[in-house]
N, C-alpha and C positions, 0 to 999 in steps of 0.2 A: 898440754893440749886438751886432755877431757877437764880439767877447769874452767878454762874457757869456753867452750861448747859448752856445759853447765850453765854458765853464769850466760851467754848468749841465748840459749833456747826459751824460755819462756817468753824470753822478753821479743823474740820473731813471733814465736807462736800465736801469739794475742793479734798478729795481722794478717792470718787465715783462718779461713773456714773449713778446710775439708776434714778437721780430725771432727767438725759437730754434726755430719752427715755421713762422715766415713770413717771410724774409729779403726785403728790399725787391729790388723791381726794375722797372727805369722800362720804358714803354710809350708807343710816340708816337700810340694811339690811346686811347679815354677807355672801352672796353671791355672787360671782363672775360670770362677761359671759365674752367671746371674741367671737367678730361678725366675720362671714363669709358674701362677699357679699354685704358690704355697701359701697363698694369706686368705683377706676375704671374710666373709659373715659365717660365721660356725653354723653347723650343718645341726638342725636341733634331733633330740631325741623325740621317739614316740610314746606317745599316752597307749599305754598295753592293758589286759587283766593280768592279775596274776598267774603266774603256772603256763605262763606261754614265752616262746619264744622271740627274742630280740629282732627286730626287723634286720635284713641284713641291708648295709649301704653300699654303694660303690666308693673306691678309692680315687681321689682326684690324681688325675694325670701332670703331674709336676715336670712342665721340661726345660733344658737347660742350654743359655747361650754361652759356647767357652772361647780362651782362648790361652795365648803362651802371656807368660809373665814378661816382660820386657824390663832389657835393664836400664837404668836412668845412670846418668854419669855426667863428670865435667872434671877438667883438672887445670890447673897452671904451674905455669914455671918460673921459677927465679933463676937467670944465668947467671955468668959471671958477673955480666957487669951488673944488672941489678942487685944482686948480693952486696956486693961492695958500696955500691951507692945508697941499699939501705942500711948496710952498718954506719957507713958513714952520717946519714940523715942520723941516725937514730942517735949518736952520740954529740951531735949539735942541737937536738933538739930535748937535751934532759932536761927537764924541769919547766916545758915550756910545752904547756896543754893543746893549744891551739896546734901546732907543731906537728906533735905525738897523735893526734885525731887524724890529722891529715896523710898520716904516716898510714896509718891502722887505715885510711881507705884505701892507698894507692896498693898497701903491701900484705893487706891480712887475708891471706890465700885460703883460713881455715875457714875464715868466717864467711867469706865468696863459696866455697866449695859447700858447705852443708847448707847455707841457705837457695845457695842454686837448687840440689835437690828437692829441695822442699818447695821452690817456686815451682817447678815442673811437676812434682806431686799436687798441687794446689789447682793447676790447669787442667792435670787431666781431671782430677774430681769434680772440679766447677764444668768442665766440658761437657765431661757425661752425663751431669744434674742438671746441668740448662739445655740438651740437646739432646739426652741420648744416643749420641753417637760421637767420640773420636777424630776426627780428621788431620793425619799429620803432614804437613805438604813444608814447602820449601821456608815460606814464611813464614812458619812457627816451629819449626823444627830440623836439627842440622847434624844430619848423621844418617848413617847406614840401618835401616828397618826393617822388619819384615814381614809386617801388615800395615798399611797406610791409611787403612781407613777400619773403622770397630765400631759396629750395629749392637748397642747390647740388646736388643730385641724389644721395646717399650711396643704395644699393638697399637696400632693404627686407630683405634678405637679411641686410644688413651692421647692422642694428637688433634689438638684443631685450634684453631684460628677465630678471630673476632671480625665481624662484619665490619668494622669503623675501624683504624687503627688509634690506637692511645690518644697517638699526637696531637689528633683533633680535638681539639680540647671543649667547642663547642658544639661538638655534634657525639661523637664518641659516649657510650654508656656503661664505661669498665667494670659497676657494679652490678651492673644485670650482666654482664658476661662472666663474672664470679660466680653470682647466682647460679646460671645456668649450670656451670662446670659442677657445682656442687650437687644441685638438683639430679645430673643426670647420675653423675657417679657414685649414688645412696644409690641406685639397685644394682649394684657392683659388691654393695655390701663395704666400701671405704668412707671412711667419713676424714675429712683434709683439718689438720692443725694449722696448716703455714702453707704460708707461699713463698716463694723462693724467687727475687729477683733481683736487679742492676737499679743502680740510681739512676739510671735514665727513666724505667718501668716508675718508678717510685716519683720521678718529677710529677711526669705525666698523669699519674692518678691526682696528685696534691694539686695542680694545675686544671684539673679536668671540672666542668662546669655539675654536672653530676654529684661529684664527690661533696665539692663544695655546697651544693644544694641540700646535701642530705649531712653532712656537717652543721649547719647554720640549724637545722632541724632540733638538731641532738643537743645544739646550745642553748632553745630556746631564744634564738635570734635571728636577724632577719639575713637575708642570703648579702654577701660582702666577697668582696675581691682577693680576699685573706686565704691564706694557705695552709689547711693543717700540719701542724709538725707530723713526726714517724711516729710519735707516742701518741697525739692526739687521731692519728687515723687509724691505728690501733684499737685504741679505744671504742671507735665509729664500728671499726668490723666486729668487733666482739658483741656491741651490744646491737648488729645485725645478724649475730651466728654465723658470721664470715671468718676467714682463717687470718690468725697471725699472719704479718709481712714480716718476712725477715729479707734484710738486702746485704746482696754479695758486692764488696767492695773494692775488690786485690787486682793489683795487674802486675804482672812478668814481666821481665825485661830481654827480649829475645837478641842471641848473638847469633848472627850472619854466618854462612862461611871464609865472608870476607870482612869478617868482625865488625859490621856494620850492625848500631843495637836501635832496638825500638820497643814500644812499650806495646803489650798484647793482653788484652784483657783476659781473666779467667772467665769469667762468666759472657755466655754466646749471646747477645746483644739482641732485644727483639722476640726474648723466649721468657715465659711466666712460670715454675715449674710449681705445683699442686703437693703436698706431701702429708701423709696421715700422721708421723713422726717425725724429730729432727734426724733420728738414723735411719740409714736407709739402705746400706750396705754395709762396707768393709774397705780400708783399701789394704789386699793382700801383697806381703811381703813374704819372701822367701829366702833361704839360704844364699850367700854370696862365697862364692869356692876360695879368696882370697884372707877369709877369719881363718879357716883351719888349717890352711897351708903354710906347714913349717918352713917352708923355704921363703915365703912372702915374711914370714914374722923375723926374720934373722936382718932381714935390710930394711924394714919399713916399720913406725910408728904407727898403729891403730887406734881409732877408737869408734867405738858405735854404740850411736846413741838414736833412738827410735829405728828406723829402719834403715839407718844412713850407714854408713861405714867410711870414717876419714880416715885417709893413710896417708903419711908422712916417708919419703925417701932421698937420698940424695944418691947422685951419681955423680963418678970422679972426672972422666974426661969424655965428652967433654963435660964440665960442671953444671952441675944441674941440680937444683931446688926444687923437686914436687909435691903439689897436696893435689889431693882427688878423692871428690866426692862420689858416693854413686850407692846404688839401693836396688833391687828387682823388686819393683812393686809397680800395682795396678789395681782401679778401683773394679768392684762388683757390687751390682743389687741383690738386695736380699729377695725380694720379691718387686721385680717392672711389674706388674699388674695393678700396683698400690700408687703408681703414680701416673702425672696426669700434664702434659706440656701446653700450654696455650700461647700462640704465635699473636705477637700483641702489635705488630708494627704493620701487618700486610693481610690480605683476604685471605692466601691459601698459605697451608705450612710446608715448609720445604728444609 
């Protein structure tokens, strides 16, 4: 089992983003904060004579949004009869590739159980990074909770909206709404690397009559119907002193309680997020009471790898085959006041 988790993980990983915004880090308590108030333009020293005393400063007021760790989880089972019917599958299908793939979808419970987690770690962090805020309701989430909704506290300040929305591609001015966001938030004392959006956000720019115009500029060519690639409008921002784009690409696969599945995107649709660095928190994990429980380690197969913990068991009667993924972890900002959300589809942010 940690063999294959081994040889599986990198190769999932490379199709999320939240470990380049939210690098893990363990916590031996099962609560979360995001600070307010700890970043910002350094407070300079004063020009003194000698033989005199240091001005005194005041200490900035650091405050902080918490909450509980929540645990993320998922499991399946092999009955009887599926047991049987994959021993059986599996020995009609030795040597026969196509077969054995098909097999490894219907019946590879390890490799469903740790990627599950990881899709729901991948949502809440694209959540919180395009929204600031959490929302778990029926439609994306299918379990017993006990906060449904999580404000990490981003200020009001650090929210707003574009006159025009994106879509409009011949009216819309998404570089002067860049501009702006930047201009204002230099006496904030942040200056923005990137910007953090959806390939819809990213059409829309490449699409947008603007973009284009000031494209065709930077070619030394005349304006054309032509779309810049992600690399060529890259290029455009940088040598505007505009931020990297970088785009969130992942979508989850949400199961029902009536096991009814749909596809859920990570990133909140309609939202631009501003960021001075690619990191920008943490996603905090915590202890799981199941690693050091000797009576769990006696009937059940573990392994943990990142923040996951897979456990293997079987029970006799009735028979029963389980694997179960699951992690307590949740993301936090290091400093909200460093970032900056622009609502790019409508007039007001909501």
């Amino acid at each position: 089992m940690e063999a294959y988790i081994n040889a599986r993980r990198e190769q999932f990983l490379k199709r999320l983003f939240w470990q380049k915004f939210f690098p893990l880090k363990y916590t031996t308590q099962l609560t979360w904060e995001s600070l307010t108030g700890s970043g910002g333009s350094p407070v300079m020293a004063d020009v003194i004579e000698y033989n005199a005393s240091a001005p005194l400063k005041t200490r900035r007021v650091v405050t902080k949004t918490t909450g509980d760790i929540p645990k993320l989880a998922l499991k399946r089972q092999l009955d009887e009869k599926d047991y049987n019917e994959y021993n059986t599958l599996k020995a009609l299908a030795r040597g026969d590739e196509n077969r054995n793939a098909l097999l490894d979808i219907v019946f590879n419970d390890i490799d469903f159980c740790y990627t599950g987690v990881m899709s729901r770690t991948e949502y809440l962090a694209m959540q919180a990074l395009s929204y600031g805020k959490i929302a778990l309701t029926t439609s994306n989430n299918n379990g017993i909770i006990t906060e449904a909704n999580v404000d990490f506290g981003i200020p009001d300040a650090n929210k707003g909206a574009v006159g025009l929305a994106w879509s409009q591609a011949s009216g819309a001015k998404p570089l002067d709404d860049i501009r702006t966001v930047i201009d204002n938030q230099a006496s904030s004392g942040y200056s923005y690397e990137y910007m953090v959006m959806d390939k819809t956000a990213l059409g829309q720019l490449q699409a947008n009559t603007q973009v284009k115009e000031e494209f065709a500029v930077m070619r030394s060519t005349t304006f054309s119907s032509s779309q810049p690639t992600l690399d060529e409008l890259n290029r455009e921002m940088a040598a505007r002193l505009l931020p990297k784009i970088i785009v969130v690409d992942s979508i989850s696969k949400f199961e029902s309680a009536d096991h009814a599945l749909t596809n859920v995107p990570s990133w909140k649709g309609g939202y631009v997020t501003f960021v001075p660095q690619l990191q920008v928190g943490n996603i905090l994990h915590g202890p799981i009471a199941e690693e050091t429980a000797p009576s769990v380690s006696k009937i059940a197969t573990m392994v943990k790898r990142d923040h996951i913990l897979i456990s293997k068991w079987s029970e006799l009667e009735p028979f029963g085959e389980f694997t179960k993924g699951q992690a307590n972890a949740f993301p936090r900002f290091t400093d909200v006041d460093s970032l900056f959300i622009l609502k790019v589809d409508a007039t007001s942010y909501s």
